[in-house]
Rosetta silent file (secondary structure, phi, psi, omega in degrees, C-alpha in Angstrom):
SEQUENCE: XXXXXXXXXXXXXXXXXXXXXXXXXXXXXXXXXXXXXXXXXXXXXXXXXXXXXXXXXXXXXXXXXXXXXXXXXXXXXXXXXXXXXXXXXXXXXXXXXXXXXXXXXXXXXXXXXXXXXXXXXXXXXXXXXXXXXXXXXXXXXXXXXXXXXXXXXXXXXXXXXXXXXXXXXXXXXXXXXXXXXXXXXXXXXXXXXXXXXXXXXXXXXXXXXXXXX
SCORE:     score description
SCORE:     0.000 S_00000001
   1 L     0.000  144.177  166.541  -18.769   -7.307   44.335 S_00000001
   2 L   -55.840  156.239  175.439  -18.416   -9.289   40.781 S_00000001
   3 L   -83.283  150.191 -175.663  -21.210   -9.728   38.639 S_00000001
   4 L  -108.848  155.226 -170.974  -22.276  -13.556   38.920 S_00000001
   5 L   -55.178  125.475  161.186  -22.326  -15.685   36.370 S_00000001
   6 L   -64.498  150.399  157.810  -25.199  -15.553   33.764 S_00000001
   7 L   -84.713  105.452  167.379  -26.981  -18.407   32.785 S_00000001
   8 L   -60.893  160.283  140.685  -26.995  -18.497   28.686 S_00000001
   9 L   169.431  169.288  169.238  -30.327  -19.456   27.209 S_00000001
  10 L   -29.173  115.731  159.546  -33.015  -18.614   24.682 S_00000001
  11 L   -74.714  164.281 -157.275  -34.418  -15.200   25.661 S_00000001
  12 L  -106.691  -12.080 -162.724  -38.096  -16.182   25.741 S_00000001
  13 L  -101.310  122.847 -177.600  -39.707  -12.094   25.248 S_00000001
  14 H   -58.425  -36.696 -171.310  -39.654  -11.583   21.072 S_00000001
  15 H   -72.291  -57.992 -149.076  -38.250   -7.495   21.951 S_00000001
  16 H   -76.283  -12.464  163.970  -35.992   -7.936   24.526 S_00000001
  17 H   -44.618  -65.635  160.130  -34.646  -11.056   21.862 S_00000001
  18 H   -36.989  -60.095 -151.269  -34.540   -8.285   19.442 S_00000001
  19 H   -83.835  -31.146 -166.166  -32.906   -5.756   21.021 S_00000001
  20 H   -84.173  -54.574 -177.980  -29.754   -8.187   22.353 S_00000001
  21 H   -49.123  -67.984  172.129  -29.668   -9.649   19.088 S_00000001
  22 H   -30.048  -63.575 -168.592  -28.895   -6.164   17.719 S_00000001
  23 H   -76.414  -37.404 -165.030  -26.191   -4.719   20.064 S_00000001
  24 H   -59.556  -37.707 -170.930  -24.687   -8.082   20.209 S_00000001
  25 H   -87.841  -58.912  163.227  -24.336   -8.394   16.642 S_00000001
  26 H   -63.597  -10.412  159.057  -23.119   -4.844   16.125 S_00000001
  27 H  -102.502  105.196   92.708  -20.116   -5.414   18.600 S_00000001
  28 H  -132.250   -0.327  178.181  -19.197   -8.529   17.295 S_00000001
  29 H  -102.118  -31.821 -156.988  -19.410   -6.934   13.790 S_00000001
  30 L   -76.482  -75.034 -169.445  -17.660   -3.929   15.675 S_00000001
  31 H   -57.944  -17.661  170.947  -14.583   -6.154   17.227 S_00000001
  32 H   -53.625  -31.919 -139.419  -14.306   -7.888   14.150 S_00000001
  33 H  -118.959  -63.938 -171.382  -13.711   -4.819   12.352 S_00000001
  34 H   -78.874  -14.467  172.019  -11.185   -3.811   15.001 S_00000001
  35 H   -81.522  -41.557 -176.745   -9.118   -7.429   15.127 S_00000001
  36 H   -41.360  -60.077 -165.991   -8.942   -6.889   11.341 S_00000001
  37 H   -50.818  -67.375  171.972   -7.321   -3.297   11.898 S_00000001
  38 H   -36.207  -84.751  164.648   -5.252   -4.151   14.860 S_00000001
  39 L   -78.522   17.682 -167.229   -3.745   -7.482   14.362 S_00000001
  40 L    27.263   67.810 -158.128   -3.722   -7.013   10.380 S_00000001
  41 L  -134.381  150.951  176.394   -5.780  -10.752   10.063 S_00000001
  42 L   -51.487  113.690  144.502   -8.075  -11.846    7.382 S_00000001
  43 L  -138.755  171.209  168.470  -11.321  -12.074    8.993 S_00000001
  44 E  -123.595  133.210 -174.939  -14.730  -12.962    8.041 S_00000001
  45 E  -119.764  138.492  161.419  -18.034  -12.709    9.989 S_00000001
  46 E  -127.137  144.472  170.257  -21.794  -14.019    8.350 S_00000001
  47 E  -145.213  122.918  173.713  -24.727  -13.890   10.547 S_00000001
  48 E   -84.403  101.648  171.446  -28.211  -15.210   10.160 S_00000001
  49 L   -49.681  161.818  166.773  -31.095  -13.624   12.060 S_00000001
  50 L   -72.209    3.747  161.968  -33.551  -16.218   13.253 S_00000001
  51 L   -96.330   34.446 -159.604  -35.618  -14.674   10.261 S_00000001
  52 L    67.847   20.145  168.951  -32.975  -15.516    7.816 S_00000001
  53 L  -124.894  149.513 -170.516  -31.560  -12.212    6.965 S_00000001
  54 E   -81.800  135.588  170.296  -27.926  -11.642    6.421 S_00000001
  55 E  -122.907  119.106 -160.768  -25.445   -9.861    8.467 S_00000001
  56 E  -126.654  154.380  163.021  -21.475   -9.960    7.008 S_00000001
  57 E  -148.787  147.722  165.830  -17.869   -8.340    7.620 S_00000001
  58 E  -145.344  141.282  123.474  -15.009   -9.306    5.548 S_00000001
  59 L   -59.304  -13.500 -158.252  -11.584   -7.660    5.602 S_00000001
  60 L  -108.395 -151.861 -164.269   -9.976   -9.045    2.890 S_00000001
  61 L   -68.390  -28.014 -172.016  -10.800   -8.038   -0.905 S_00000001
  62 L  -154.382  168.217  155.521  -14.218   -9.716   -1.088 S_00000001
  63 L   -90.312  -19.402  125.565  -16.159  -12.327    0.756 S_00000001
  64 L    -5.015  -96.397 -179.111  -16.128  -14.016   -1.832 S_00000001
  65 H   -46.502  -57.438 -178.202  -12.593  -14.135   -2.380 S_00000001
  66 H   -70.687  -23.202 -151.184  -12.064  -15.236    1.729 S_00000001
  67 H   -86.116  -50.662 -157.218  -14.671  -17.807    1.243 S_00000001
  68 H   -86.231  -42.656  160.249  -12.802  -19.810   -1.438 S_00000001
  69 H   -32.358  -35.245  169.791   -9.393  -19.467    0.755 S_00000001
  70 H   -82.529  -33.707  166.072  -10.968  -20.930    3.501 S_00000001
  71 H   -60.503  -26.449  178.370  -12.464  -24.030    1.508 S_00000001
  72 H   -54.636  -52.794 -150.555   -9.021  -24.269    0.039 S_00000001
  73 H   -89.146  -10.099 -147.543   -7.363  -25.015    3.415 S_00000001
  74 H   -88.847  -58.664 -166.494  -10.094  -26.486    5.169 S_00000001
  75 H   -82.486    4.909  176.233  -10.873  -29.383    2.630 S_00000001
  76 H   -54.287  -48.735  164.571   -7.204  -29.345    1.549 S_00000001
  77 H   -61.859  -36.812  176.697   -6.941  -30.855    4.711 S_00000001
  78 H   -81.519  -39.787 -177.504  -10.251  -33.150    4.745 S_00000001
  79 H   -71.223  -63.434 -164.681   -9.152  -34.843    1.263 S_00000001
  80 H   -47.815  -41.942 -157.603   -5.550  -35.439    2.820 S_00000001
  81 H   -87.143  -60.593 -173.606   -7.521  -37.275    5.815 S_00000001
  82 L   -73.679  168.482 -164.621  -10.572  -39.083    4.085 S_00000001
  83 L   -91.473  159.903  175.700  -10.111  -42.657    2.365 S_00000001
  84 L   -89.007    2.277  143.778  -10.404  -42.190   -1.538 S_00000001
  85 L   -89.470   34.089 -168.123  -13.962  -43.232   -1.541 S_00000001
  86 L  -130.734  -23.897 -175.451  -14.936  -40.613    0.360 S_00000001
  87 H   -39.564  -58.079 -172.031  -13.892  -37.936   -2.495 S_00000001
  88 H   -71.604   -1.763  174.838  -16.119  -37.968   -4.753 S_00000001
  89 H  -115.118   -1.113  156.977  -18.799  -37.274   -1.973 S_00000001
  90 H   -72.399  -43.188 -174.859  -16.789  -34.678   -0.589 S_00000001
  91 H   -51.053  -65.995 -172.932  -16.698  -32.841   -3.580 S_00000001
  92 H   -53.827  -29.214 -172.747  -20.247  -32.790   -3.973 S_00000001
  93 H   -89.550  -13.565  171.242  -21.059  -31.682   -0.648 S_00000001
  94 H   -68.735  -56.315  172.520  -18.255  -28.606   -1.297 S_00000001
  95 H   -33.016  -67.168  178.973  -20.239  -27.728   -4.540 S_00000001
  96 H   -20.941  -62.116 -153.085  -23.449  -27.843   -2.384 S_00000001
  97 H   -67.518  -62.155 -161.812  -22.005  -25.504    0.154 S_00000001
  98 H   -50.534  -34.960  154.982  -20.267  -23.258   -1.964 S_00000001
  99 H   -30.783  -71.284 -176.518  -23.309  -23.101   -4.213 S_00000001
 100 H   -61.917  -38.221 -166.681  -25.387  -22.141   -1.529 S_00000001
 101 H   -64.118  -85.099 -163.852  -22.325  -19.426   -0.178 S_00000001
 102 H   -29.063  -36.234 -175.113  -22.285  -17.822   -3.887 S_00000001
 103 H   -83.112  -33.180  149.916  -26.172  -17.015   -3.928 S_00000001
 104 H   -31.230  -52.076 -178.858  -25.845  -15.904   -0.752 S_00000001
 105 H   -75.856  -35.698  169.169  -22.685  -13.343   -1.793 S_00000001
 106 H   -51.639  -51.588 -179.977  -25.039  -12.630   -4.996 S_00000001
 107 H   -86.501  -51.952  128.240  -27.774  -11.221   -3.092 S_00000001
 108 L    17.058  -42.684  178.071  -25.396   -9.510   -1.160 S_00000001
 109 L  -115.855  -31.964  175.830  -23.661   -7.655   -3.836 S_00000001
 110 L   -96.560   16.195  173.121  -26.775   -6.828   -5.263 S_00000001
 111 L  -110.923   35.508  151.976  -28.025   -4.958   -2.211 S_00000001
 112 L   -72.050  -17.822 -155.750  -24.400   -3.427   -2.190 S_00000001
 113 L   -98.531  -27.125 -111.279  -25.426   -2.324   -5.244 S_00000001
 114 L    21.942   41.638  177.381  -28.729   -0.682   -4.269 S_00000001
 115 L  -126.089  155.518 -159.827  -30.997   -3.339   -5.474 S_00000001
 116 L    29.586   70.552  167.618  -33.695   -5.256   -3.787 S_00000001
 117 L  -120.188   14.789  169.409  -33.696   -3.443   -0.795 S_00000001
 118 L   -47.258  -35.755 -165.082  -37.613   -2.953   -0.773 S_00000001
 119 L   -87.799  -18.475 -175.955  -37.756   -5.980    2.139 S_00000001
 120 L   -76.316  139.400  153.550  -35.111   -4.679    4.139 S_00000001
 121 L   -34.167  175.499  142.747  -35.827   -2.727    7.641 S_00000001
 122 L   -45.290  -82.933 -177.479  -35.094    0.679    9.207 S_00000001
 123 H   -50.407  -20.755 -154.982  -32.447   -1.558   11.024 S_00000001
 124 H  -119.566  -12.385 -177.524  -31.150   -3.767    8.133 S_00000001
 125 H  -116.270    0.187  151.527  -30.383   -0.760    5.774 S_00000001
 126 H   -71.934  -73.890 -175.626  -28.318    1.132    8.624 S_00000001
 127 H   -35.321  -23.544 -175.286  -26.078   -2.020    9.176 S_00000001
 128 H   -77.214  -39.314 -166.270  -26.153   -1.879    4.696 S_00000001
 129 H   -67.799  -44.922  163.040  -24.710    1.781    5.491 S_00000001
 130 H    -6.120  -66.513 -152.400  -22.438    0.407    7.920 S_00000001
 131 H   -76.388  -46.394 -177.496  -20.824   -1.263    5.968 S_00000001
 132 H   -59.292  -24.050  147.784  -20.649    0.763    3.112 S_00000001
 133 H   -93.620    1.038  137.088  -18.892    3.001    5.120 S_00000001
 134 H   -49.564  -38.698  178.114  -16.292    0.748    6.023 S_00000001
 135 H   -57.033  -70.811 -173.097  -15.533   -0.249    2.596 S_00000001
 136 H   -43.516  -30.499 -137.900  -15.457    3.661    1.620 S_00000001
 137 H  -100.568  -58.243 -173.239  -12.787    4.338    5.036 S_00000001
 138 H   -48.130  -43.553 -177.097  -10.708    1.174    3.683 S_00000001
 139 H   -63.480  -41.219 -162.560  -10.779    2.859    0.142 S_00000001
 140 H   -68.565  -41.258  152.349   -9.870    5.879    1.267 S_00000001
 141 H   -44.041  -38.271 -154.361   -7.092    4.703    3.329 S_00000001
 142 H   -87.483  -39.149 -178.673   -5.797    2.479    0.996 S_00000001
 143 H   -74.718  -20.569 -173.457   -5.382    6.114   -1.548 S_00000001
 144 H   -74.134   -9.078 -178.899   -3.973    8.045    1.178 S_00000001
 145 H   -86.648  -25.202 -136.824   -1.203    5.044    1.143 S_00000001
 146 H  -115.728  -64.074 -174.341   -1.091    5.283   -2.508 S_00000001
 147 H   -53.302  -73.880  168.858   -0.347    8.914   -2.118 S_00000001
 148 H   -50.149   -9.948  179.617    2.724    8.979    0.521 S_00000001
 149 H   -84.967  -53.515 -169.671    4.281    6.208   -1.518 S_00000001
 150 H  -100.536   13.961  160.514    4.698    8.079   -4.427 S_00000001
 151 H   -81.779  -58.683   66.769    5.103   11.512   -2.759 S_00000001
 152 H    97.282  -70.515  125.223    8.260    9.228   -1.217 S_00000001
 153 H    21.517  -67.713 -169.882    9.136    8.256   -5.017 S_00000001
 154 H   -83.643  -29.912 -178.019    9.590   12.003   -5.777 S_00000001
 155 H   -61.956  -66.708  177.269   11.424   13.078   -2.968 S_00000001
 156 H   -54.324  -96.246 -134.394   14.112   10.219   -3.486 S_00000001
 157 H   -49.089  -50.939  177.604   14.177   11.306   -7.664 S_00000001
 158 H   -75.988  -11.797  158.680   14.624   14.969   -6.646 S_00000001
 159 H   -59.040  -31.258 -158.629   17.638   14.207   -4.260 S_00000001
 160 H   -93.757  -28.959  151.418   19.070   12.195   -6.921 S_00000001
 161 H   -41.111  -80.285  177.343   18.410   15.135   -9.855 S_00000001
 162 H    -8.236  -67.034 -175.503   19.761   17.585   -6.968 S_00000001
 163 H   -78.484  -17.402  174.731   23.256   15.610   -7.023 S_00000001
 164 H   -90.801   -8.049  168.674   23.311   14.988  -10.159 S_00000001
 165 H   -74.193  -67.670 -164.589   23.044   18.887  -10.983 S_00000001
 166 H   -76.197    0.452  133.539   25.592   20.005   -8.571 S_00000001
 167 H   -45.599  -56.919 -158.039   28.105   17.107  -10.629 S_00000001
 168 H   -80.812    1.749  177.527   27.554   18.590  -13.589 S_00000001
 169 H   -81.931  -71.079 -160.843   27.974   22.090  -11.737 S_00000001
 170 H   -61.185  -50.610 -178.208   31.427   21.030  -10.427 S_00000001
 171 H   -56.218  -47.266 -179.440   32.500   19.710  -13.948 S_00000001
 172 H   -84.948  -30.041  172.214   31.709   22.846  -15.961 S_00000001
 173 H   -48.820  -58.472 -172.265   33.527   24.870  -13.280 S_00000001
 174 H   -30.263  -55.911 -174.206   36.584   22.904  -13.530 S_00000001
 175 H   -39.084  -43.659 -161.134   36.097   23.222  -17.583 S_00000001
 176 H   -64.179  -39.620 -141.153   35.656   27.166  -17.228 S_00000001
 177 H   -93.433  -31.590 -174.430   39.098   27.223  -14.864 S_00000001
 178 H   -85.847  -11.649  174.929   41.193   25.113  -17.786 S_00000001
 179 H   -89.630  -19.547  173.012   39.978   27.552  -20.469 S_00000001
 180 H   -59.951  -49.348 -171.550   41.262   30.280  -18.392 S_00000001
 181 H   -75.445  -26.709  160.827   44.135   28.793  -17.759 S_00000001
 182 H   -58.034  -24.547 -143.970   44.766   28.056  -21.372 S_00000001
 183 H  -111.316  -43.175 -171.621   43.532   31.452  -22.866 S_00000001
 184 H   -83.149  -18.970  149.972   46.414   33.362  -20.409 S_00000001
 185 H   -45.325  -37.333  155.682   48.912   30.872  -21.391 S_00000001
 186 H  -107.036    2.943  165.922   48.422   31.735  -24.776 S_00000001
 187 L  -101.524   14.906 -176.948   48.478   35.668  -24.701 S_00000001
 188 L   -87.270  153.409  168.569   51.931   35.781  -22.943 S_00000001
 189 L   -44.244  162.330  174.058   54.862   36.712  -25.337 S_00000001
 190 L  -139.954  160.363  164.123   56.855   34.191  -26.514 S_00000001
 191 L   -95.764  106.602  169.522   60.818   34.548  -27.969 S_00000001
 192 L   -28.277  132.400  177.068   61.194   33.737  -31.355 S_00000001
 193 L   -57.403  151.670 -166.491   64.162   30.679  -31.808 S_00000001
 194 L    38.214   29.618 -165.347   67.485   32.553  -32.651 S_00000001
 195 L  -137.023  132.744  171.440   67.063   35.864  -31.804 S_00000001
 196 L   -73.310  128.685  165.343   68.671   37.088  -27.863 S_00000001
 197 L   -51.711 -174.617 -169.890   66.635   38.022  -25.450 S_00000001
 198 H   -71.811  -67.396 -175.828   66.911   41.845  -23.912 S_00000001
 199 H   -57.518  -49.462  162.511   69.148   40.484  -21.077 S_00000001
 200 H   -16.919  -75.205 -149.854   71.370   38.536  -23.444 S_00000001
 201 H   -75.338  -59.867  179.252   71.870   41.577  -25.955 S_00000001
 202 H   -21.254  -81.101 -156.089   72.612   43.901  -22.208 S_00000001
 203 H   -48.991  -38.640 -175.037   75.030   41.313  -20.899 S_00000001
 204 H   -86.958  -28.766  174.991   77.238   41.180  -24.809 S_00000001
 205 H   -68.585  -35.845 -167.967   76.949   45.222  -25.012 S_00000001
 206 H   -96.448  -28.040  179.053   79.232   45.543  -21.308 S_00000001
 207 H   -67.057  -40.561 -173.811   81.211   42.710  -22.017 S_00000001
 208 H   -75.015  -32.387  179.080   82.192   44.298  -25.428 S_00000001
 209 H   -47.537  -64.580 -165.151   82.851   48.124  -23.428 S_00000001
 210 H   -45.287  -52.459 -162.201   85.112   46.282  -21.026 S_00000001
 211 L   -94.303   17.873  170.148   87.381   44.802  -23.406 S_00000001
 212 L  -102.433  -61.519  174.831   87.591   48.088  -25.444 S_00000001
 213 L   -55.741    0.000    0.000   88.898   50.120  -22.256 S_00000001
């Protein structure tokens, strides 16, 4: 038989809150991680505990960096839409947020950094390792990418050496075959102008016998 439909709500027992907030948050931090990989997409995740403390994935160079792409498009879109009184209180409320998003990203970075992590958990400084080994697996990937590209590089440059060596191979044979041919061309005898060859001088010695008998 199927499992029947749960009924969301509020768990009301503080542990068993706890402990579903955990694995829930690491697989949705997990698949997150794996949509990135998979469908090669941008993504970003932030999560708030109900005590306030931060849980993030980004794929793309920073969170930062995703954060202002997404305000780009989002209010790119809201300005196109609102009346031109509405701007200048748009604006303000973008500062707000991003304001608030930067100190957020701030504290963030510095406990990427290994600072102010006195307040942090058992639990909240594995998920900091987490992460940190994602980052390292991305780096690491990204040189092994780095690497086959330019072993790739050399491989085309030494075919193209390769051919250009057996050219210049083919060329000095040829050279070597016309100096040969030249060098035995010029150690054969030659006849001096006015003087008969051997058959010549033969042919006028029987001719002169004949017409003496």
């Amino acid at each position: 038989m199927g499992r029947g439909k749960v009924e969301l709500k509020r768990i009301e027992n503080k542990i068993n809150r706890q402990v579903t907030f955990a694995k829930r948050r690491n697989g949705l931090l997990k698949k997150a991680c794996e949509l990135s990989i998979l469908c090669d997409a941008e993504v970003a995740l932030i999560i708030f505990s109900s005590r306030g403390k931060l849980y993030e994935f980004c794929s793309g160079p920073s969170m930062e960096k995703t954060i202002e792409k997404y305000q780009r498009y989002t209010y790119a879109e809201l300005e196109a839409a609102q009346p031109a009184q509405d701007t200048q209180q748009s604006r303000y409320e973008e500062y707000e947020n991003l304001k608030a998003k930067v100190e957020v990203l701030q504290r963030t970075q510095r406990r990427l950094d290994g600072e102010n992590l006195e307040h942090l958990d058992i639990e909240e400084l594995q998920q900091l390792e987490n992460e940190l080994d994602l980052s390292l697996k991305r780096v690491r990937s990204r040189q092994s990418q780095n690497i086959l590209e330019q072993l790739s590089d050399l491989q085309k440059k030494e075919k193209l050496l390769l051919e250009a060596n057996d050219e210049l191979r083919m060329k000095l044979e040829e050279s070597n075959e016309g100096l040969q041919r030249g060098s035995i061309k010029a150690n054969q005898p030659s006849i001096p102008n006015g003087h008969p060859s051997t058959a010549q001088s033969a042919q006028g010695f029987f001719e002169r016998l004949q017409c003496n008998n």
